[in-house]
C-alpha positions as CSV (number, residue, x, y, z in Angstrom):
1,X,0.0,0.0,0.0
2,X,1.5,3.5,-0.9
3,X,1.0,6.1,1.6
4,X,2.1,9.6,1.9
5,X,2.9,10.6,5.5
6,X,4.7,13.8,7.1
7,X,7.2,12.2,9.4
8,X,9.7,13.7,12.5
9,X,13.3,11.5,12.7
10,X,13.6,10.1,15.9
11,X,17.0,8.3,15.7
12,X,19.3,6.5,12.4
13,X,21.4,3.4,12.8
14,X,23.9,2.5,10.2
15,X,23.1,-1.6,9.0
16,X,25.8,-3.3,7.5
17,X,28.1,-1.3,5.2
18,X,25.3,0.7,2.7
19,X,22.4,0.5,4.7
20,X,20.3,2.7,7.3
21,X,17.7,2.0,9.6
22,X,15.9,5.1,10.0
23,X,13.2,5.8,13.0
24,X,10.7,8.1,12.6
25,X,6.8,9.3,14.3
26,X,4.8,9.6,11.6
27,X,1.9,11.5,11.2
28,X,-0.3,8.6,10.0
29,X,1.0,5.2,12.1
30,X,3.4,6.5,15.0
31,X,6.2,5.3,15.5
32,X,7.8,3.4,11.8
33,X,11.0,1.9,11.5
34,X,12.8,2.1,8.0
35,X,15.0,0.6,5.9
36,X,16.8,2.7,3.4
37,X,19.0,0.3,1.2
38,X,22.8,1.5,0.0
39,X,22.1,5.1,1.0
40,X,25.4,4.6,2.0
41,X,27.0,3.5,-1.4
42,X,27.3,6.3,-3.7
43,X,27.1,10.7,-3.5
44,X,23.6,10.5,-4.4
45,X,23.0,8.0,-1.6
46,X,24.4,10.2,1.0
47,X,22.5,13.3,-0.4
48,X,19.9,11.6,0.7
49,X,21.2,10.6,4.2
50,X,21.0,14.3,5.2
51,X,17.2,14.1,5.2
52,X,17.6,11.9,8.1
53,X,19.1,14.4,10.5
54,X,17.3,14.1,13.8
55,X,14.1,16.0,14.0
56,X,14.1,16.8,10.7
57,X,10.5,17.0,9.2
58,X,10.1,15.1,6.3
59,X,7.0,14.5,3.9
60,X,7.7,10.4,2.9
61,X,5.7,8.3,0.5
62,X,6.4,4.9,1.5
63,X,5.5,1.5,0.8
64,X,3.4,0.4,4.1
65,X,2.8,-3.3,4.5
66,X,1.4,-4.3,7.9
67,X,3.2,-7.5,9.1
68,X,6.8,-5.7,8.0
69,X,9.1,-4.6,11.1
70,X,11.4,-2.4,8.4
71,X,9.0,-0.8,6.0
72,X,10.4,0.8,2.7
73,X,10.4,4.7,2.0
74,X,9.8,5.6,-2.0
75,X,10.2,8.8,-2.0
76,X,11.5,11.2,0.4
77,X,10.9,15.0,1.0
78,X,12.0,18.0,2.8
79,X,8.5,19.3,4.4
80,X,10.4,22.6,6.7
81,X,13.8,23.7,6.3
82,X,15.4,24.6,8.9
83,X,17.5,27.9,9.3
84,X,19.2,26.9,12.5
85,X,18.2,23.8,14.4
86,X,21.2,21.5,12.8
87,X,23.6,24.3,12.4
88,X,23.5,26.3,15.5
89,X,25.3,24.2,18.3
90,X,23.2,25.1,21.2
91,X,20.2,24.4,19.5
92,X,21.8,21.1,17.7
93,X,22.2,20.7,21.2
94,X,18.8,20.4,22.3
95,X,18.0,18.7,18.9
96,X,20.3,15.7,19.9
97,X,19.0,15.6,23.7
98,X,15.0,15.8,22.6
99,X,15.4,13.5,20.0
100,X,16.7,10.9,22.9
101,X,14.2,11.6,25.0
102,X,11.5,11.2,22.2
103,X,12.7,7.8,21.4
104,X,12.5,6.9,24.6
105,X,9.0,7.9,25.2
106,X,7.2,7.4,22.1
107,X,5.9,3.8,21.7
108,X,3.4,3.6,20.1
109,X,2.4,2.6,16.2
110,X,-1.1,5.0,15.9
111,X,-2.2,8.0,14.6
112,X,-2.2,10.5,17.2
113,X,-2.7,14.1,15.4
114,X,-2.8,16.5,18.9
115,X,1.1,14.9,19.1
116,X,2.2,15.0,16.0
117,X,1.3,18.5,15.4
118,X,2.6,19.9,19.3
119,X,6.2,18.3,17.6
120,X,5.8,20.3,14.4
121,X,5.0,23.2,15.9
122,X,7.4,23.8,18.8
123,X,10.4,22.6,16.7
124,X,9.5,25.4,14.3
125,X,9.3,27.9,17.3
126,X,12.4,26.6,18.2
127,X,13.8,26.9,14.5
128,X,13.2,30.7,14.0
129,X,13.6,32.5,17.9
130,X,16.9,33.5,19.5
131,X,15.9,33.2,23.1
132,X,15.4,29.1,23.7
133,X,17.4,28.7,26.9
134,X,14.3,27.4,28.7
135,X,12.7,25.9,25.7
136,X,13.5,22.3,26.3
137,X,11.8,23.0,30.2
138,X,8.7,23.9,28.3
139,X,8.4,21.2,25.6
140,X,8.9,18.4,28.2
141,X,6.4,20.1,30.8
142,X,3.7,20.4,27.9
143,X,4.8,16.7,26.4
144,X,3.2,15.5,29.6
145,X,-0.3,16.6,28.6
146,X,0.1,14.2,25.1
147,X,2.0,11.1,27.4
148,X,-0.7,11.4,29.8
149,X,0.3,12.5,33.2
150,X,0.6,16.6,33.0
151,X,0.4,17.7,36.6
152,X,-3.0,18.3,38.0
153,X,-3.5,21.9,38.9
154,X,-6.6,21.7,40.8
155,X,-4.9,22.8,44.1
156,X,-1.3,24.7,42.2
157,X,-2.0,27.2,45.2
158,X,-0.4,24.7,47.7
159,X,3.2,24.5,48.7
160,X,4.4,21.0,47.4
161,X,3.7,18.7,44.3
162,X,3.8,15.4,44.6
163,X,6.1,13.5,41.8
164,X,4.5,9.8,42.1
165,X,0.8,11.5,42.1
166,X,1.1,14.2,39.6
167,X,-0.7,16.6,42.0
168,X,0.1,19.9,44.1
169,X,-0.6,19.1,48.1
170,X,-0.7,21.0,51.1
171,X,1.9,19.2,53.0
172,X,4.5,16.6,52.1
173,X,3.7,13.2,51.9
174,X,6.8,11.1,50.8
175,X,10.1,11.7,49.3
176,X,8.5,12.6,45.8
177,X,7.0,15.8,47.3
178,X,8.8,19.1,45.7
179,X,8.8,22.7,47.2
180,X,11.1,25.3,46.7
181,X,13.2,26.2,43.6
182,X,11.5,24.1,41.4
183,X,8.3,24.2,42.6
184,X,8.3,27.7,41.6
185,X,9.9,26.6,38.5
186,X,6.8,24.5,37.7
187,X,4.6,27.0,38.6
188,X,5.9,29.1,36.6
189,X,6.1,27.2,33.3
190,X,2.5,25.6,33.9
191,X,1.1,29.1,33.6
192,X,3.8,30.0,30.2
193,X,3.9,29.6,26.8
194,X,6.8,29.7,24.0
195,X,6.2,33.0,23.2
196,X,6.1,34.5,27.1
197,X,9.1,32.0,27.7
198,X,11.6,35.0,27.4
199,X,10.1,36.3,30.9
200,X,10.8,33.5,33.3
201,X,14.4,34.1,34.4
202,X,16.5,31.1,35.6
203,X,20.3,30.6,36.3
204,X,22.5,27.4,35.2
205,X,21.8,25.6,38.1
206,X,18.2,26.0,38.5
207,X,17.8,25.0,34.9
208,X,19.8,21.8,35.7
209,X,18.1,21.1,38.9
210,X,14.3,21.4,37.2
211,X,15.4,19.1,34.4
212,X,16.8,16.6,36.4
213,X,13.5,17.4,38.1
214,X,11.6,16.4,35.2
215,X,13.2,14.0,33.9
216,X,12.3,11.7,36.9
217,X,8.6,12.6,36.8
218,X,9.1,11.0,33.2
219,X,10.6,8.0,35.0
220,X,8.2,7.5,38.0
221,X,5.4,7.2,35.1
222,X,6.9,5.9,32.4
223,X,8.1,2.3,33.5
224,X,10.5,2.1,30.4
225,X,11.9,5.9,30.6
226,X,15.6,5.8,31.3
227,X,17.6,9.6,31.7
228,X,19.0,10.2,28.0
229,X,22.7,9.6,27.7
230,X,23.3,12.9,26.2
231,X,22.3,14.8,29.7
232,X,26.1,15.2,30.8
233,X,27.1,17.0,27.4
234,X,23.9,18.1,27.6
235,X,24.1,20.0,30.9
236,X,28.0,21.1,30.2
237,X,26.8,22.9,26.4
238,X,24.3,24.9,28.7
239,X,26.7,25.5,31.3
């Protein structure tokens, strides 16, 4: 069956000497695996490869056949250039680190529109501003809504939020419980968009402290999250 999805790269493996397997969340089945045979092999092959560049937003036709694990691409497109996102190294930066955590987060092989287009959208924001120190604090704050556990703000008047429950509480009830710092933080950013994110005002260590933060809210509700490998590098570029 020949489909024509816009697709976000996820990750690339090289397979044997001429071959890549290529990862990508698709606009119309989630997560697809690819195969792209001897894009390795010759100059036209490897004008090609620099589709693939992680995050990179691509329009693909491709050959879909439901019992394959490696499906096959027939045609593939730029859908947004990018200005900065691969060439700026702060922002390759972030690029490198979300892509990680995406990988590790997305699962799942259906259509999920609300998703998709929260991806398109903030990488594009990303693409074209010049103040993005907080950015990747925002996109994994809002990526909660989409995974399913963004924090309840029923009670975001109280003085503590609770990791493990995904709520704010008067008091604090185990070693998950927050205040402080990052508390604020999340106060903050709950009540923030991309646009506004130029206002909230955080040092180094702050920054580093929320995402460490966060990333453990990822891991006390997604049983398969693990803290990317790229958060040293990660926290030293942004040092």
């Amino acid at each position: 069956m020949l489909i024509t999805t816009n697709a976000i790269v996820l990750s690339k493996l090289k397979y044997r000497e001429t071959d890549l397997i290529v990862r990508c969340y698709t606009g119309q089945y989630g997560i697809v695996s690819f195969l792209l045979r001897n894009v390795l092999k010759s100059k036209k092959g490897n004008a090609k490869v620099a589709y693939f560049q992680v995050l990179s937003q691509l329009k693909l036709e491709i050959v879909y056949k439901n019992n394959r694990s490696l499906q096959a691409i027939k045609e593939a497109k730029l859908n947004h250039m990018y200005s900065s996102l691969h060439s700026n190294v702060l922002k390759s930066s972030i690029v490198m680190f979300l892509a990680e955590v995406l990988s590790s987060t997305l699962k799942e092989e259906e259509q999920n529109e609300t998703l998709f287009s929260y991806l398109e959208t903030t990488l594009l924001w990303l693409d074209t501003h010049s103040e993005y120190a907080n950015f990747h604090l925002l996109f994994l704050v809002n990526l909660t809504k989409y995974l399913g556990f963004y924090p309840d703000t029923t009670h975001i008047e109280f003085g503590f939020f609770n990791l493990y429950d995904g709520k704010f509480e008067s008091k604090q009830t185990n070693k998950y419980s927050i205040s402080g710092e990052n508390l604020t933080l999340l106060k903050q950013l709950l009540g923030t968009t991309f646009d506004a994110l130029s206002m909230v005002k955080i040092n180094t260590k702050q920054r580093q402290s929320f995402l460490s933060m966060i990333l453990l809210y990822f891991e006390l509700h997604l049983g398969s999250f693990k803290a990317p490998k790229s958060l040293h590098i990660f926290n030293q570029v942004f040092s």
